[in-house]
C-alpha positions in Angstrom: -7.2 2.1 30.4 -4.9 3.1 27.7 -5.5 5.3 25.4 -3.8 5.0 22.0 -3.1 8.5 19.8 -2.2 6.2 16.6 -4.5 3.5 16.8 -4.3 0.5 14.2 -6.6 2.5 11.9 -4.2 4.8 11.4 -1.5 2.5 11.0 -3.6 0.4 8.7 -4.4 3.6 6.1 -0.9 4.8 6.2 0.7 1.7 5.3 -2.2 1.5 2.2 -0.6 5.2 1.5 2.8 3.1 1.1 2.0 0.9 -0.9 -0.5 2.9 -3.1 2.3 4.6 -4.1 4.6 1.7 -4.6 1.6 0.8 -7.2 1.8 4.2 -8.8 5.3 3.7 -9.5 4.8 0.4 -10.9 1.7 1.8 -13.3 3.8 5.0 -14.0 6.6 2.4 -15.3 4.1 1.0 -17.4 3.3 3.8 -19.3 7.0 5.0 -19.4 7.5 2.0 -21.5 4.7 1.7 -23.3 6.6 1.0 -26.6 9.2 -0.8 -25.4 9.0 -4.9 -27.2 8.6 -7.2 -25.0 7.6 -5.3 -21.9 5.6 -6.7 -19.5 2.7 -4.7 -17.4 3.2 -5.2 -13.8 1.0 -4.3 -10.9 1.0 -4.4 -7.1 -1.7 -6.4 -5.5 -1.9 -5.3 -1.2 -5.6 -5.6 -0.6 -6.3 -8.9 0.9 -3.4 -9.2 2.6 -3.2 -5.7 4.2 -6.8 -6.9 5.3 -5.9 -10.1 6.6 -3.0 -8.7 8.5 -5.3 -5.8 9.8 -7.3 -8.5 11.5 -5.2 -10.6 12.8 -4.1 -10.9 16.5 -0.8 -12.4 16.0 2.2 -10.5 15.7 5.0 -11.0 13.1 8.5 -12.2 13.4 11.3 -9.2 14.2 13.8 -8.5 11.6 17.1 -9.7 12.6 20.2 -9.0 11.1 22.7 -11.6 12.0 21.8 -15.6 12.5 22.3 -15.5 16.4 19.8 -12.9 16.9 16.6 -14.2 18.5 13.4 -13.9 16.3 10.9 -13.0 18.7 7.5 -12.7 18.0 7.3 -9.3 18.7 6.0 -6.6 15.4 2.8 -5.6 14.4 1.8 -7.7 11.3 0.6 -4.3 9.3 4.2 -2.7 8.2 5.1 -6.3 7.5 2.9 -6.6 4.2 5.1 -5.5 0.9 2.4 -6.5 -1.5 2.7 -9.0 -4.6 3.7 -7.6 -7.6 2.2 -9.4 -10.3 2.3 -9.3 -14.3 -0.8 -7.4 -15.3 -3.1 -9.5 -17.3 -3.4 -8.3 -21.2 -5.8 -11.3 -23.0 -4.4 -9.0 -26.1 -0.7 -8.3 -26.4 1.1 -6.6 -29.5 2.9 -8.3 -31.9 5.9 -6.8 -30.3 5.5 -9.0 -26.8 4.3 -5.4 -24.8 1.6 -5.8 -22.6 0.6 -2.3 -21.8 -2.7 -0.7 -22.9 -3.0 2.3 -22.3 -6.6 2.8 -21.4 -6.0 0.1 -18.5 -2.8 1.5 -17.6 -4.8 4.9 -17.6 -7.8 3.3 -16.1 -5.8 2.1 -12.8 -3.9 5.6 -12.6 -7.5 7.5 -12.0 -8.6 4.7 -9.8 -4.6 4.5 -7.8 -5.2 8.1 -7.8 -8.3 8.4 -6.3 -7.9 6.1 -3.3 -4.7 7.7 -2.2 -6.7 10.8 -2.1 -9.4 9.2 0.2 -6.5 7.9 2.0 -4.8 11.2 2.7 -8.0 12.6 3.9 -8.4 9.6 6.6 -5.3 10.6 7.9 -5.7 14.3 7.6 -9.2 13.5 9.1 -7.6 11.8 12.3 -5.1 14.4 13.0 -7.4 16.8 13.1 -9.3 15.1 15.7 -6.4 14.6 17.5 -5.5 18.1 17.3 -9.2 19.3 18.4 -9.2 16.9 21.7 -6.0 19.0 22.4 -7.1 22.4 22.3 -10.5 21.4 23.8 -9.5 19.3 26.0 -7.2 22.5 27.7 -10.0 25.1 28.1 
């Protein structure tokens, strides 16, 4: 039996940690121009496909660097997932051709915010438990 220290879990939250803050950049930018014309809100959509990769059982393709490389089946599927980045949806925009409102933009920050939070306490929450089987598991 093997036992794995960083399970898929782990894996799984820390690569939502990623890209959580790939999406706070994106929101931060958002607000940065906020009066710029013709700026368009983007966002970064990970969710169902950080899911759909967290369930699969097939591996992804290796990352090869020149054309005669082989490209084995051979990575985990979870660090493959980037995300979409996507042009937020304003059923509003200025006169100016800006997208951003600010109580969205604001709105998503608190929300961004507080699921990197829960996120750093799953993995805070798993090396502590790693750490406890150690010194237990010595005395």
């Amino acid at each position: 039996m093997t036992v794995r220290l960083f399970d898929r879990n782990l894996q799984l939250v820390t690569q939502a940690m990623s890209l959580t803050q790939r999406r706070q950049a994106l929101l931060n930018s958002n607000l940065a121009n906020m009066d710029t014309p013709g700026y368009r809100a983007q966002d970064l959509v990970f969710e169902d496909a950080l899911m759909q990769a967290y369930h699969s059982d097939q591996r992804g393709p290796l990352k090869t660097t020149d054309a005669r490389h082989f490209d084995g089946i051979e990575e985990e599927p979870l660090p493959l997932v980037q995300g979409q980045e996507i042009n937020s949806f304003n059923p509003d925009p200025r006169m100016d051709g800006n997208t951003v409102n600010l109580d969205t933009e604001m709105a998503k920050q608190a929300e961004n915010q507080l699921l990197l939070q829960a996120q750093v306490r799953a993995v805070n929450y798993k090396f502590r438990t790693i750490k406890a089987a150690i010194t237990e598991g010595g005395r």
